[in-house]
C-alpha positions, 0 to 999 in steps of 0.5 A: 749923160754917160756913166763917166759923166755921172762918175766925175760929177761925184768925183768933182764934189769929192774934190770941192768937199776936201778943199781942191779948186776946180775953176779960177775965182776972184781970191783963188787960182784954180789947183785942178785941170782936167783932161790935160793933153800928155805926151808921153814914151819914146813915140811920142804918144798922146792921152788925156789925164782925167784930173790933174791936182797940183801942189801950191806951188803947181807942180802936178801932185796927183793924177786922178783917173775916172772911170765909169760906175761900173767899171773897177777903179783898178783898171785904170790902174797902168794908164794912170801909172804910165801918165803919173811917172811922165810928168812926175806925180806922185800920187794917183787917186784911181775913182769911178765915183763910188770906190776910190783908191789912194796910190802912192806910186813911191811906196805901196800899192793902191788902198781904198778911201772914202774921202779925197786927201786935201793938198796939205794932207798930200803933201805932207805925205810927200815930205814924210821920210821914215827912218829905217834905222829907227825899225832895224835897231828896234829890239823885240823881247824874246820871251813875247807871246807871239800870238798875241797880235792875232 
Protein backbone atom coordinates (compact mmCIF):
# COMPACT_ATOMS: atom_id res chain seq x y z
CA UNK A 1 0.00 0.00 0.00
CA UNK A 2 1.34 3.33 -0.76
CA UNK A 3 1.83 6.38 1.76
CA UNK A 4 -1.14 8.33 0.36
CA UNK A 5 -3.00 5.07 0.53
CA UNK A 6 -2.15 5.03 4.42
CA UNK A 7 -2.76 9.02 4.24
CA UNK A 8 -6.64 8.62 3.16
CA UNK A 9 -7.25 5.66 5.08
CA UNK A 10 -6.58 8.39 8.38
CA UNK A 11 -8.28 11.10 6.20
CA UNK A 12 -11.38 8.73 5.69
CA UNK A 13 -11.94 8.11 9.49
CA UNK A 14 -11.31 12.06 10.28
CA UNK A 15 -14.42 12.68 8.00
CA UNK A 16 -16.83 9.59 9.55
CA UNK A 17 -15.65 10.82 13.24
CA UNK A 18 -16.77 14.45 12.29
CA UNK A 19 -20.27 13.15 10.99
CA UNK A 20 -19.42 13.34 6.82
CA UNK A 21 -20.98 10.52 4.35
CA UNK A 22 -18.40 8.63 2.58
CA UNK A 23 -20.66 6.16 0.75
CA UNK A 24 -24.80 6.02 -0.10
CA UNK A 25 -26.95 3.87 2.83
CA UNK A 26 -30.27 3.17 2.96
CA UNK A 27 -31.31 6.44 5.26
CA UNK A 28 -28.32 8.58 3.97
CA UNK A 29 -27.02 9.97 0.72
CA UNK A 30 -23.63 10.31 0.45
CA UNK A 31 -22.10 13.94 1.07
CA UNK A 32 -18.30 12.83 -0.11
CA UNK A 33 -17.06 12.12 -3.60
CA UNK A 34 -13.68 11.17 -4.19
CA UNK A 35 -11.25 11.99 -6.83
CA UNK A 36 -13.88 14.02 -9.17
CA UNK A 37 -12.67 14.67 -12.68
CA UNK A 38 -12.35 18.61 -12.89
CA UNK A 39 -11.76 20.68 -16.01
CA UNK A 40 -10.24 23.44 -15.30
CA UNK A 41 -8.29 27.18 -17.28
CA UNK A 42 -8.66 28.39 -20.08
CA UNK A 43 -7.01 24.96 -21.90
CA UNK A 44 -9.11 23.10 -20.66
CA UNK A 45 -6.96 21.22 -18.27
CA UNK A 46 -8.04 17.99 -16.47
CA UNK A 47 -7.14 16.96 -12.49
CA UNK A 48 -8.46 14.85 -10.09
CA UNK A 49 -9.99 16.36 -6.67
CA UNK A 50 -8.74 13.86 -3.85
CA UNK A 51 -12.05 14.68 -1.70
CA UNK A 52 -15.23 16.66 -2.63
CA UNK A 53 -17.71 17.55 0.40
CA UNK A 54 -20.71 19.01 -0.08
CA UNK A 55 -22.98 21.35 1.69
CA UNK A 56 -26.86 19.92 2.15
CA UNK A 57 -27.97 21.07 -0.70
CA UNK A 58 -24.82 19.52 -2.92
CA UNK A 59 -23.22 22.36 -4.08
CA UNK A 60 -19.41 21.46 -3.49
CA UNK A 61 -18.15 23.10 0.19
CA UNK A 62 -14.69 21.92 0.46
CA UNK A 63 -11.83 20.47 -1.26
CA UNK A 64 -9.60 18.35 0.40
CA UNK A 65 -6.43 17.63 -0.96
CA UNK A 66 -4.40 14.37 0.53
CA UNK A 67 -1.03 13.97 0.27
CA UNK A 68 1.32 11.46 1.20
CA UNK A 69 2.81 11.13 5.37
CA UNK A 70 5.66 12.45 4.47
CA UNK A 71 4.84 15.07 2.47
CA UNK A 72 3.76 18.76 4.27
CA UNK A 73 0.30 19.37 3.62
CA UNK A 74 0.89 22.97 2.38
CA UNK A 75 2.32 21.69 -0.90
CA UNK A 76 -0.86 21.04 -1.86
CA UNK A 77 -1.61 24.30 -1.04
CA UNK A 78 -2.17 25.95 -5.10
CA UNK A 79 -3.26 22.68 -6.58
CA UNK A 80 -6.25 22.67 -4.41
CA UNK A 81 -6.73 26.52 -4.60
CA UNK A 82 -6.82 26.44 -8.31
CA UNK A 83 -9.41 23.43 -8.27
CA UNK A 84 -11.18 25.10 -5.11
CA UNK A 85 -11.86 28.52 -7.18
CA UNK A 86 -13.02 26.28 -10.51
CA UNK A 87 -16.02 24.85 -8.94
CA UNK A 88 -16.74 27.47 -6.26
CA UNK A 89 -15.68 25.80 -2.82
CA UNK A 90 -14.83 27.79 -0.48
CA UNK A 91 -12.79 25.82 1.78
CA UNK A 92 -10.23 23.55 1.53
CA UNK A 93 -8.85 21.02 4.10
CA UNK A 94 -5.14 20.51 2.87
CA UNK A 95 -4.12 16.85 4.97
CA UNK A 96 -1.50 14.12 4.89
CA UNK A 97 -3.29 11.97 7.46
CA UNK A 98 -1.46 13.29 10.50
CA UNK A 99 -1.24 17.44 10.08
CA UNK A 100 -4.13 19.28 8.44
CA UNK A 101 -5.15 22.45 7.88
CA UNK A 102 -8.30 24.59 7.55
CA UNK A 103 -8.41 27.38 4.38
CA UNK A 104 -10.75 29.79 4.09
CA UNK A 105 -9.92 30.86 0.63
CA UNK A 106 -12.12 33.82 1.25
CA UNK A 107 -10.67 35.14 4.40
CA UNK A 108 -7.04 34.17 5.60
CA UNK A 109 -4.76 31.74 5.35
CA UNK A 110 -4.61 28.14 6.01
CA UNK A 111 -4.45 27.31 10.25
CA UNK A 112 -3.93 23.89 11.69
CA UNK A 113 -6.72 21.41 12.93
CA UNK A 114 -6.86 18.60 14.70
CA UNK A 115 -10.29 17.51 13.73
CA UNK A 116 -12.38 17.83 10.68
CA UNK A 117 -15.12 20.51 10.74
CA UNK A 118 -18.75 18.88 10.44
CA UNK A 119 -20.85 20.34 7.37
CA UNK A 120 -22.85 22.47 10.01
CA UNK A 121 -19.67 23.88 11.36
CA UNK A 122 -18.61 24.66 7.76
CA UNK A 123 -21.55 26.20 7.00
CA UNK A 124 -22.17 28.42 9.36
CA UNK A 125 -18.74 29.52 8.93
CA UNK A 126 -20.11 30.37 5.04
CA UNK A 127 -22.88 32.59 6.42
CA UNK A 128 -21.05 34.31 8.92
CA UNK A 129 -20.50 38.16 8.09
CA UNK A 130 -18.77 40.15 10.27
CA UNK A 131 -19.55 43.81 10.45
CA UNK A 132 -16.88 46.05 9.85
CA UNK A 133 -18.44 49.01 11.35
CA UNK A 134 -18.76 47.36 14.61
CA UNK A 135 -14.50 47.07 14.78
CA UNK A 136 -14.07 50.96 13.02
CA UNK A 137 -16.27 52.70 15.45
CA UNK A 138 -14.68 50.64 18.57
CA UNK A 139 -13.45 53.29 20.88
CA UNK A 140 -9.92 52.17 22.81
CA UNK A 141 -9.20 54.24 25.99
CA UNK A 142 -6.13 56.56 25.58
CA UNK A 143 -5.04 56.21 29.13
CA UNK A 144 -4.45 51.90 28.28
CA UNK A 145 -1.56 50.12 29.31
CA UNK A 146 -0.45 49.32 26.07
CA UNK A 147 1.60 46.29 27.11
CA UNK A 148 -0.70 45.03 28.88
CA UNK A 149 -1.84 42.01 26.27
CA UNK A 150 1.73 40.98 25.69
Amino acid sequence: MSKESYSRLKINKLLEESGWILLDTQEQEANVDTEPNVKYGDSGENGFIDYLLFDKKGFPLVVIEANKEDKDPLEGKEQARTYANHIKARFIILSNGNLHYLWDIQSGNPRAINVFPTQETLIEYEQFKPKKELIVSEEVDKDSDPNRFY
